[in-house]
C-alpha positions as CSV (number, residue, x, y, z in Angstrom):
1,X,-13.3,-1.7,-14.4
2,X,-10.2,0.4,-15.4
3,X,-11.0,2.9,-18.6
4,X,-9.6,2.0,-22.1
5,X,-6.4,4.1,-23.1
6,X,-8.9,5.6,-25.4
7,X,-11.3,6.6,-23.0
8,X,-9.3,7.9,-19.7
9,X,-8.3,11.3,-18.6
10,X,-5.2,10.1,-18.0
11,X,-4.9,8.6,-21.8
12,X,-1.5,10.4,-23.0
13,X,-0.9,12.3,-19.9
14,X,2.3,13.0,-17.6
15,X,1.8,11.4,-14.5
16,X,4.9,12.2,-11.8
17,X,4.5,9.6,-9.2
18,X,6.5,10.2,-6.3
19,X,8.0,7.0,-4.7
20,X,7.1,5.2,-7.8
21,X,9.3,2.2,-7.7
22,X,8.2,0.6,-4.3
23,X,5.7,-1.9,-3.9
24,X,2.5,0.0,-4.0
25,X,4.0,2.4,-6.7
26,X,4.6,-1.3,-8.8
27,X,0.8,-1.7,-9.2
28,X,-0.1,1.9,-9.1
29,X,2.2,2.0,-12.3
30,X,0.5,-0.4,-13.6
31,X,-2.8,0.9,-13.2
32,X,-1.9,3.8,-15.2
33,X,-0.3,2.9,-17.8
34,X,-3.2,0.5,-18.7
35,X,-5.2,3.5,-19.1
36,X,-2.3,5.0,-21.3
37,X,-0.8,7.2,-19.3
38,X,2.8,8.4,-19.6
39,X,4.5,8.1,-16.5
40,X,7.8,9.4,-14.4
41,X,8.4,7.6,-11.0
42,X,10.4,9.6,-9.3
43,X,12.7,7.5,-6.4
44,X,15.8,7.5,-4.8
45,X,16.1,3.7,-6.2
46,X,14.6,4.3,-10.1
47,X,16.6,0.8,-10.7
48,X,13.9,-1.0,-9.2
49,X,11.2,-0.5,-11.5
50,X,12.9,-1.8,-14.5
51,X,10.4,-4.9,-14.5
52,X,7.7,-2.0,-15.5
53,X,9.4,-1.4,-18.7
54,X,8.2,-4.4,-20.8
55,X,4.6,-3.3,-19.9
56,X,5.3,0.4,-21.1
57,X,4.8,1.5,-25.0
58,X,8.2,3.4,-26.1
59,X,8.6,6.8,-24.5
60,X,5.7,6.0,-21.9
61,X,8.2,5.2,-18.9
62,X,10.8,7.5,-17.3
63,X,12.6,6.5,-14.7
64,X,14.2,9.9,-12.4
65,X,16.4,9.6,-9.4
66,X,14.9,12.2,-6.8
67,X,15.3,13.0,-3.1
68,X,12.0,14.4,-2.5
69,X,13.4,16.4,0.6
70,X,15.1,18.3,-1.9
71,X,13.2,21.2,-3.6
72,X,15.3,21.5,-6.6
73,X,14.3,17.3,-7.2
74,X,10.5,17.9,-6.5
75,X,10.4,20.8,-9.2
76,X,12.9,18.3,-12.0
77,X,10.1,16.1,-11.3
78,X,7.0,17.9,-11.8
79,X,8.1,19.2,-14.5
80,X,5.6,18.9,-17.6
81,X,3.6,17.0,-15.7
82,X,-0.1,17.1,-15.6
83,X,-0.9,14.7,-12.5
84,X,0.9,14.1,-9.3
85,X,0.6,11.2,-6.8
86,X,2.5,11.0,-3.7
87,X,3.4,7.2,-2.5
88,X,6.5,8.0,-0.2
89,X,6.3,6.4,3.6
90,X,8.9,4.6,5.5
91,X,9.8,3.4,9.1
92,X,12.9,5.0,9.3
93,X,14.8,8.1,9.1
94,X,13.4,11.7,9.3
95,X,9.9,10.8,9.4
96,X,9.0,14.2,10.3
97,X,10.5,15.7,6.9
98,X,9.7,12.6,4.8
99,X,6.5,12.1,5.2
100,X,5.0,15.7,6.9
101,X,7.4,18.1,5.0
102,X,7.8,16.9,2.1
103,X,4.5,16.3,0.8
104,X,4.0,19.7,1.4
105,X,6.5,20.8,-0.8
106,X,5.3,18.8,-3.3
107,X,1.9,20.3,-3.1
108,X,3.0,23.4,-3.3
109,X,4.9,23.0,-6.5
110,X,2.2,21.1,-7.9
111,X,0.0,23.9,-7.1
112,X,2.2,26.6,-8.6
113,X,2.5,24.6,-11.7
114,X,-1.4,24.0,-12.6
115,X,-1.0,20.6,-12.0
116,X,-4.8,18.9,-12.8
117,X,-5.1,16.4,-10.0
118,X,-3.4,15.4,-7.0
119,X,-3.5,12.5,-4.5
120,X,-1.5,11.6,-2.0
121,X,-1.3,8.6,-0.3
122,X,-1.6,8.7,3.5
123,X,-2.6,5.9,5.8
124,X,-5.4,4.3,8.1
125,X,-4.1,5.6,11.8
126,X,-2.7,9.4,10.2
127,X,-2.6,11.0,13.8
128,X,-1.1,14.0,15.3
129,X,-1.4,13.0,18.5
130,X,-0.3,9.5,17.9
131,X,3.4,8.1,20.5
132,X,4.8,6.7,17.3
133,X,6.6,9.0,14.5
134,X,4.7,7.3,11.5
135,X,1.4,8.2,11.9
136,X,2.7,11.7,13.1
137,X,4.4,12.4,9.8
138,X,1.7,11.0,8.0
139,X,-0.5,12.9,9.8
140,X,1.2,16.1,9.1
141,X,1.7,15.3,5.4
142,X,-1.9,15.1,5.2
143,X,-2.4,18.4,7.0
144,X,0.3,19.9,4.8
145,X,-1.0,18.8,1.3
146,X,-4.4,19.8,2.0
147,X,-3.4,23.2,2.7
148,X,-1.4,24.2,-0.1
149,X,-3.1,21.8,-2.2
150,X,-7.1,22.0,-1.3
151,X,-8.4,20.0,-4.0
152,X,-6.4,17.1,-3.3
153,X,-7.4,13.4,-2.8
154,X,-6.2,11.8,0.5
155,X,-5.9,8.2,0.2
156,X,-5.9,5.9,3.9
157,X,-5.3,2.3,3.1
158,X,-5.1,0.3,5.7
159,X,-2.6,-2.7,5.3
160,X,-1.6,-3.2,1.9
161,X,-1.7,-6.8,1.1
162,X,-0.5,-8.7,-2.6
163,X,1.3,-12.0,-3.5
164,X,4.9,-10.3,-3.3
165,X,3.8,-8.1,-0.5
166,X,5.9,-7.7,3.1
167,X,2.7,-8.9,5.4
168,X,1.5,-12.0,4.4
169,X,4.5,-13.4,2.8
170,X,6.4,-13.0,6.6
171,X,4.0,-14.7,8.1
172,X,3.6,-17.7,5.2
173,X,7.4,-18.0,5.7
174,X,7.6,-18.1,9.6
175,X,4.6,-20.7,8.9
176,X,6.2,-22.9,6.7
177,X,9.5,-23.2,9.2
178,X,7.9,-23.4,12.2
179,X,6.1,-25.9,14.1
180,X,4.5,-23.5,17.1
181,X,4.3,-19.7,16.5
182,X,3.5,-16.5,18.7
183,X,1.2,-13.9,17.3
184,X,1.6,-10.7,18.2
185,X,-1.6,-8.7,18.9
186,X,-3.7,-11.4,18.2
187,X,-7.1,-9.7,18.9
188,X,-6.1,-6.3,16.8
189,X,-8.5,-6.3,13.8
190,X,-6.8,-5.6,10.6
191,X,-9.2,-4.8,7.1
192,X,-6.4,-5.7,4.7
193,X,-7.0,-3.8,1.5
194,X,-6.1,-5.6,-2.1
195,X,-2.6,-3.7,-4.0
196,X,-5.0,-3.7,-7.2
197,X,-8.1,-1.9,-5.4
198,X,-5.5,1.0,-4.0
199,X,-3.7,1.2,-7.2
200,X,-7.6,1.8,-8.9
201,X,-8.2,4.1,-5.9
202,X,-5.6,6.3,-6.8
203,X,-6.0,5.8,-10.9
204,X,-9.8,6.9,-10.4
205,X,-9.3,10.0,-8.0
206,X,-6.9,11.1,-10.5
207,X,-9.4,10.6,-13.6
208,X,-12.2,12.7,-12.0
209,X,-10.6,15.5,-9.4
210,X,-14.0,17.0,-10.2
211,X,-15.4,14.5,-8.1
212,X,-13.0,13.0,-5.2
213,X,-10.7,16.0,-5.1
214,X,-10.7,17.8,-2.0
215,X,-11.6,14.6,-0.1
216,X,-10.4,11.9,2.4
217,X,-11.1,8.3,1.7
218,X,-10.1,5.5,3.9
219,X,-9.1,2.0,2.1
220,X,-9.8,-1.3,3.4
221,X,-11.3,-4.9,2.8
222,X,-14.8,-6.0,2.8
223,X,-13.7,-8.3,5.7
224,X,-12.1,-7.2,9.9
225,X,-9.9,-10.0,10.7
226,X,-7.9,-10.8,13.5
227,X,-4.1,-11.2,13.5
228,X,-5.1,-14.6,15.1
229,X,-7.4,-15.4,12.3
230,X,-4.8,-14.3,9.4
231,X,-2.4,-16.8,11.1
232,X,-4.4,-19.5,10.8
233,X,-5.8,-18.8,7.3
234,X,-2.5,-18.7,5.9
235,X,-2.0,-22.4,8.0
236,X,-5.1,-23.7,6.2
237,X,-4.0,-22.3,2.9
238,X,-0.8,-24.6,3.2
239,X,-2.3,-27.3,4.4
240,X,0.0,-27.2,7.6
241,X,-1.2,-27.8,11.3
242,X,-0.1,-25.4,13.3
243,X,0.4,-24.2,16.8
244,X,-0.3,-20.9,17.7
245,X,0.6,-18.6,21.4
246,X,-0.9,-15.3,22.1
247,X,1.8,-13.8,23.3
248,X,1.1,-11.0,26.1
249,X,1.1,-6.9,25.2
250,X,4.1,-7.0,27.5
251,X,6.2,-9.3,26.4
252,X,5.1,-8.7,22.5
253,X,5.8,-4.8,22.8
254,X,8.9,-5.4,24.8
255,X,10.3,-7.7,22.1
256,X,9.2,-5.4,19.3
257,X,11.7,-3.0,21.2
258,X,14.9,-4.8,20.4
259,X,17.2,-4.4,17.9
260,X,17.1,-7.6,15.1
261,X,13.5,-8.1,15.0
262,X,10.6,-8.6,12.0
263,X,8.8,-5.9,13.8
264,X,10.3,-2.4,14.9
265,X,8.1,-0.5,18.2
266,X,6.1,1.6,15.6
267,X,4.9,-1.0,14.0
268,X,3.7,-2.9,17.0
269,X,2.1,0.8,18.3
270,X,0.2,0.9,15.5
271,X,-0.9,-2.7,14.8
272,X,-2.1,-3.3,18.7
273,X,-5.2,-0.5,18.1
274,X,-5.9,-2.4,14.9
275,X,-6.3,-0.7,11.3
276,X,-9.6,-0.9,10.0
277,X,-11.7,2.0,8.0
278,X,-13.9,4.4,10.4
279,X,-17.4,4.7,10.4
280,X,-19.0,6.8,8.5
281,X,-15.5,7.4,6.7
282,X,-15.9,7.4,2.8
283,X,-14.1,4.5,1.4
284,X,-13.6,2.2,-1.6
285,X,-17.2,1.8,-2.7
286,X,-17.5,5.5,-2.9
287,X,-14.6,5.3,-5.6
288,X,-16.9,2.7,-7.7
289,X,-14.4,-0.1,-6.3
290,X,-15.7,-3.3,-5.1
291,X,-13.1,-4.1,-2.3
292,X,-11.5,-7.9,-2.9
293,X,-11.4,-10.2,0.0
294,X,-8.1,-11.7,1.3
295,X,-9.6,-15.5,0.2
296,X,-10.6,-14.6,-3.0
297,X,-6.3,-14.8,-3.7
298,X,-4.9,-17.1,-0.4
299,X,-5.1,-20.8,-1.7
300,X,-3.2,-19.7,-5.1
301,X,-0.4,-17.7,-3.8
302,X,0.4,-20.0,-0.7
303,X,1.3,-22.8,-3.3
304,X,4.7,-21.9,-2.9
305,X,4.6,-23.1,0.7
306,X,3.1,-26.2,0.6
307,X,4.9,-29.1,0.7
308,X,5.9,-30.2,-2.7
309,X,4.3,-27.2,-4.0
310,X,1.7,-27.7,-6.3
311,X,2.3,-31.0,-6.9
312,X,1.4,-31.5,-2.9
313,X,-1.9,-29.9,-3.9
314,X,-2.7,-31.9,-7.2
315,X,-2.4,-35.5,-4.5
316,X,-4.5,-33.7,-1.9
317,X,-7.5,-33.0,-4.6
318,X,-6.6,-36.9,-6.4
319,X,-6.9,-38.6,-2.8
320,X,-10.1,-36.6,-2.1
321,X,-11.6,-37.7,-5.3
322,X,-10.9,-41.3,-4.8
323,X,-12.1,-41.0,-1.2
């Protein structure tokens, strides 16, 4: 359970949150100012988190337009502030200077400027080894951070999944349309993490740096599912029959590779291995979180999809009571 305003840390606080207005950033926001925090998301898009401000007290929401390749816009940002998180990551671009460089930039600055706690969000499959330039950069990010920042918290979530989120909702609209659908990777296990569990993640490694600072913990579910298995849980949930192909590494990576697809070659890299928490790792439970399951949410938010909505559901359960 979250702290009261009263109670937290956090309760009055500044919190910069870097990449603040996408979709993690949404509930992460909203973790925190629950707790009463005051908050500045710093983005190169500040325009997309005016749907925040209702939930905000007056003065407890800034909104700052930032480049956070630019020192000049990390140091605007930080300052005043007492906490730092880092939520930037993308698929495109400089990934290198995005998502390795920058962070440490940030950490330094935070570091300069006595800043309490810091966490930075990273992700499951963080490699510097790794063919694809996302889990390079994050990689490096992480590497960066913890060195000019030692008592950092490293979040990894593994695929972030919520009912406006980019994963599921793809796959519940190609469901809907289509009859017979190919799954890419359709063995790679995936332990999709709840928005509301990271956003607590990050809220409680900022509340008690004392404890989780200076450590790495990887988010996921409390359930491995395949990309096969998603597919067809998403089918059930509408109450459509579907067909589903496995579609071949080849042919899957090669179509990855072209130009107007749902998937880019990164993101078929990286989901073919899987993304699911390692062992031994420390992870939500560590954080006092008690990781949601995918179910616990499915049937509710694939209403939308059914046919006739949830008026389609409300004759399904009237002919099952007759029956």
């Amino acid at each position: 359970m979250p702290s009261s305003p009263t109670s937290s840390p956090l309760s009055g606080q500044l919190v910069t949150i870097f990449g603040g207005t996408g979709y993690i950033g949404n509930y992460v926001a909203q973790s925190l100012l629950a707790r009463g925090a005051r908050l500045r998301l710093a983005s190169r898009a500040p325009g997309k988190a005016q749907s925040l401000k209702p939930l905000a007290n007056l003065g407890q929401l800034q909104l700052m337009p930032c480049d956070i390749t630019r020192e000049e816009h990390v140091a605007a940002a930080l300052e005043g502030a007492s906490y730092v998180v880092n939520l930037v990551g993308a698929f495109s671009g400089d990934l290198g200077k995005l998502m390795g460089e920058a962070p440490g930039t940030i950490a330094r600055l935070a570091a300069e400027r006595g800043i309490r706690a810091l966490v930075h969000v990273s992700a499951i499959g963080a490699d510097a080894a790794s063919r694809t330039a996302y889990a390079r950069g994050k990689a490096a990010g992480e590497a960066n951070v913890a060195a000019a920042f030692p008592g950092a918290t490293i979040l990894r979530p593994s695929i972030v999944f919520g009912k406006d989120d980019n994963f599921i909702n793809l796959f519940a609209g190609m469901i809907e349309l289509l009859p017979v659908l190919p799954v890419f990777g359709p063995e790679a296990k995936l332990q999709l993490v709840y928005a509301d569990d990271v956003a607590e993640a990050v809220a409680v490694a900022l509340e008690h740096p004392e404890q989780h600072g200076g450590r790495t913990y990887e988010l996921g579910g409390p359930e491995q599912l395949s990309m096969m298995e998603i597919h067809r849980r998403i089918a059930a949930a509408q109450g459509r029959k579907r067909t589903f192909l496995a579609v071949p590494d080849g042919l899957s990576a090669t179509f990855a590779a072209l130009p107007v697809t749902p998937m880019t070659r990164d993101q078929w890299t990286l989901l073919k291995p899987g993304s699911t928490v390692a062992p031994g790792a420390l992870g939500l439970v560590d954080l006092g979180i008690e990781a949601r399951p995918l179910g616990l949410f499915l049937d509710k938010w694939m209403l939308r999809y059914r046919k006739h909505g949830r008026f389609g559901a409300a004759n399904e359960r009237a002919k099952a009571y007759k029956a």
